[in-house]
N, C-alpha and C positions, 0 to 999 in steps of 0.2 A: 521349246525349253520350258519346265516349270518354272513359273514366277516365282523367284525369290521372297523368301517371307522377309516383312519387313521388320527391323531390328525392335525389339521391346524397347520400352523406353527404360532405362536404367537408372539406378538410385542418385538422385541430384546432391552436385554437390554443395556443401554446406554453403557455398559464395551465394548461387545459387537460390532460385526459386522466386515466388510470389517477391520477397521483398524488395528485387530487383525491378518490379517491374514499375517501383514509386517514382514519379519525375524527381527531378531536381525539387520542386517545387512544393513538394507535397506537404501539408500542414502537418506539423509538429506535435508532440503527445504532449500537453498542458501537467507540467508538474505537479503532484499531490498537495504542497503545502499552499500554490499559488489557488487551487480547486478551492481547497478550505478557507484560504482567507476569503473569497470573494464570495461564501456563501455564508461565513461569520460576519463580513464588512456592515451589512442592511443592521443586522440586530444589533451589533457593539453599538454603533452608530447613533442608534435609537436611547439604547442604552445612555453613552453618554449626554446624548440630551434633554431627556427623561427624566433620569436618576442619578446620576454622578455628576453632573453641571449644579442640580437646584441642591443638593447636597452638600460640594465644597463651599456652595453660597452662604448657606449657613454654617456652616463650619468657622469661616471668616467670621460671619456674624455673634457665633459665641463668642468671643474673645472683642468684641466692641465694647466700648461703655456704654452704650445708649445707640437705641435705633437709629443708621444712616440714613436719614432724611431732612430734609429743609439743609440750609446754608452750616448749622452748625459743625462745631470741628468735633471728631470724636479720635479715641483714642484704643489704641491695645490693652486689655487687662487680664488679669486671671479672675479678677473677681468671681465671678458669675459660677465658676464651679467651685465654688466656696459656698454654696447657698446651702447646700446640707448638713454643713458647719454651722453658717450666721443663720441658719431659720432652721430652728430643732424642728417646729412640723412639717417641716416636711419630711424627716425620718421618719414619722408615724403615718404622715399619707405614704409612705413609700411601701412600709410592714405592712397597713392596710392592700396595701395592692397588687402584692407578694402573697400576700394569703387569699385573699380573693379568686387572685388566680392559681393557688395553688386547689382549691378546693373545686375550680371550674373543671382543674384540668382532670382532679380523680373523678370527680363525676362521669366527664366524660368518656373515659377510661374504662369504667366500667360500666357504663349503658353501650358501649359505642361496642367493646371489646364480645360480650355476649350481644349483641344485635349483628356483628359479624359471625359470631358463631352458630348463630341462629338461620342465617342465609347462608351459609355454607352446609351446615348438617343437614335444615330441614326443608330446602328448598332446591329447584333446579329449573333449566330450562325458562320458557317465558313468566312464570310463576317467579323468578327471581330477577330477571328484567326489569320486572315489572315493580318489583319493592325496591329495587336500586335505584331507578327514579325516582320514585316516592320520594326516597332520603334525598337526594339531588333536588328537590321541591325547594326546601330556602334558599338556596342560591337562586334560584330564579324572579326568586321575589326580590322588592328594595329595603336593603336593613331600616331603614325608618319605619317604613310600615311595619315589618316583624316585632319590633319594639313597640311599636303604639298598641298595638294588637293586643300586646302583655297587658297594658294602661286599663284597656277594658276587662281583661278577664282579672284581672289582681286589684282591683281597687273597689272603695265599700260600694257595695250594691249592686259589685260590678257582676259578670257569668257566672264565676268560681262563689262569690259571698250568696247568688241568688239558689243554686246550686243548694249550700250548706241553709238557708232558713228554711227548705222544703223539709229538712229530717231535724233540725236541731236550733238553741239558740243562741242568741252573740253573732257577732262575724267573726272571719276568718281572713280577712285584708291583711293583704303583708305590700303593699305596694309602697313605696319609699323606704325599703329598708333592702339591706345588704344578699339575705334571701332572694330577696325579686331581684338585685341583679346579676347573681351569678345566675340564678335559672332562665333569665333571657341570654345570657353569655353561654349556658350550655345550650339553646334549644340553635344559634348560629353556630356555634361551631362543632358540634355535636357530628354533621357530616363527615369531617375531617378521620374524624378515630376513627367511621365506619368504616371508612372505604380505606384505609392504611392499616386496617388490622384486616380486613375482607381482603384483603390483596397479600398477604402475610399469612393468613388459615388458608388460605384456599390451593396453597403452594404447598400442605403437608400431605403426605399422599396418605390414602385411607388405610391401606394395606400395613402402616405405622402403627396406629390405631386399633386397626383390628387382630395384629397379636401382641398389642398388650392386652385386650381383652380377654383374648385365647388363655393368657398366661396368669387370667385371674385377677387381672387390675379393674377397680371399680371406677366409677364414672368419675370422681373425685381426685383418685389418682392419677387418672388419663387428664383430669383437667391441669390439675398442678404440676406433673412431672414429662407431659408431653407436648401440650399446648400450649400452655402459657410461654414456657422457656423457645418453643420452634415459635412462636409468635411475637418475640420480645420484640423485633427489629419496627415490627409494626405498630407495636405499643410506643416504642419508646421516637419512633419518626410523628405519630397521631399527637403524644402530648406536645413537642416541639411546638409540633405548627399549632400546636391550639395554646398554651402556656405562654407563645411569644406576643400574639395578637392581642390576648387578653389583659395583658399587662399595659398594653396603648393604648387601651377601646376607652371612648370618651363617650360614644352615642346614649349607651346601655347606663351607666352609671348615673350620666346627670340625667335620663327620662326616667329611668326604674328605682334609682336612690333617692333622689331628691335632697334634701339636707344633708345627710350619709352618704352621697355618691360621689364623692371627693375622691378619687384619684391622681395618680400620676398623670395619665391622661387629659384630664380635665383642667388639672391644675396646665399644663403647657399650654391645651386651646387657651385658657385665658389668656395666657402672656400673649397671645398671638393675636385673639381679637378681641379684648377688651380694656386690658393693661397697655397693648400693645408697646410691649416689651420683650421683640425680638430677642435682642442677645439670651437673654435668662432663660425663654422660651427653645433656641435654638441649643444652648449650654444641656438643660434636663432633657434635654431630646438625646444629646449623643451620650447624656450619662446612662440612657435608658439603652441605646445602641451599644455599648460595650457589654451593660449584662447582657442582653440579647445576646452578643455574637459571644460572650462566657459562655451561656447556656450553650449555644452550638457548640461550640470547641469540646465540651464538658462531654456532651451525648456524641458525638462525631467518635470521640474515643472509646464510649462506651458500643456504638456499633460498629466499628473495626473489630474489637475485641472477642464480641458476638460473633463476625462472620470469621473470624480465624477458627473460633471452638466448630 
């Protein structure tokens, strides 16, 4: 008798298959949000101990009358953020430091904004590697040094004044003055706009570009009507981070200022280590943190608005 063919195996039913063959016992699929916490858990973690502990510490502490230390009793006050009321200068070191940093942040704005556009149009490949590092170069160094560094080249007799007696006479020393410290505030943070506008140009595709050329737009046109506005997100994320820093920096002011280097900045390290007077110190600290987190709020809506257009 021919051997019966044996039956194909027919389409299983949905009860059926592979999932069946799990024991009782078999480990369980770890829910999405329990995944997330426990690879958020390390950073918050860090976080609150880091940042948000030493934080509400002084928070308390503004609202002291007087640094908790030794036996004495101290108390709750509002005083402390009264101080821009009870001490008129400090409204004028304040506009000093507002402008300061306003004038850091166009400079940078505009060296930072054509130096992206420069490694983007006219550069590729290891050729452009290779000047992104470059830029990446002050970070690598320690801000004091980068600032001392200034000390020599700006001051009389110094690189820059030995420089100018070879063709000319007089000096040319700007060291202690408001000059030398924005241009040590632009030469650190100057990276920042690079690489947040380089990250923002580099995302327009060339084929944009090349028919508006087609269509007769000259270089000037294409700068202002194509680039600039496809590149605002990057302009306007570059001066954040460089407009907020600068408005705190204490390093650059009192090494490159000298008498003139009165800041915001400057003025709270005192309160901290020399007056040491906490509460006041810790009070101008969170009056500087709300403009801060204004200025965010202000440009956050401004690039929402950008990425809807």
């Amino acid at each position: 008798m021919p051997n019966e063919a044996s039956p194909l195996p027919g389409p299983q039913s949905p009860g059926t298959g592979l999932h069946d063959l799990r024991g009782p016992h078999s480990p369980r699929k770890i829910p999405g949000w329990a995944a997330t916490t426990a690879l958020l858990l390390p950073a918050y973690a860090w976080l609150t101990l880091a940042v948000f502990l030493p934080l509400a510490t002084m928070f308390v502490f503004s609202f002291l009358n007087k640094t908790p230390m030794g036996q004495a009793p101290v108390e709750f006050t509002l005083r402390h953020y009264r101080a821009f009321i009870d001490q008129g200068y400090l409204v004028r070191i304040a506009w000093n430091t507002l402008v300061m940093g306003f004038w850091t942040t166009l400079i940078c704005a505009v060296l930072g904004f054509f130096a992206a556009l420069a490694l983007v149009r006219c550069t590729a490949g290891r050729q452009r590697e290779t000047l992104l590092v470059l830029i990446l170069l002050p970070f690598w160094t320690n801000g004091l040094v980068r600032v001392f560094s200034w000390t020599m080249v700006l001051r009389e007799n110094g690189f820059l004044d030995s420089l100018w007696h070879l063709v000319g006479d007089g000096s040319i020393s700007f060291l202690y003055s408001r000059p030398a410290i924005v241009l040590g505030l632009v030469h650190g943070y100057l990276p920042y706009m690079i690489l947040t506008c380089y990250i923002a140009l580099i995302t327009i595709d060339d084929a944009v570009i090349e028919a508006a050329q087609s269509l007769g737009a000259r270089w000037g046109t294409v700068l202002t009507r194509i680039l600039i506005p496809l590149a605002a997100p990057g302009l306007i994320s570059g001066a954040v981070l460089t407009f907020v820093p600068v408005i705190g920096s204490f390093m650059e002011p009192r090494i490159l200022g000298g008498k003139v280097g009165m800041t915001l900045g400057t003025v709270i390290e005192d309160q901290f280590t020399q007056a040491f007077n906490w509460p006041l110190g810790a009070s101008l600290s969170f009056t500087l943190l709300a403009v801060v987190l204004a200025i965010f709020a202000t440009f956050s809506g401004v690039l929402k608005r950008g990425a809807a257009a």
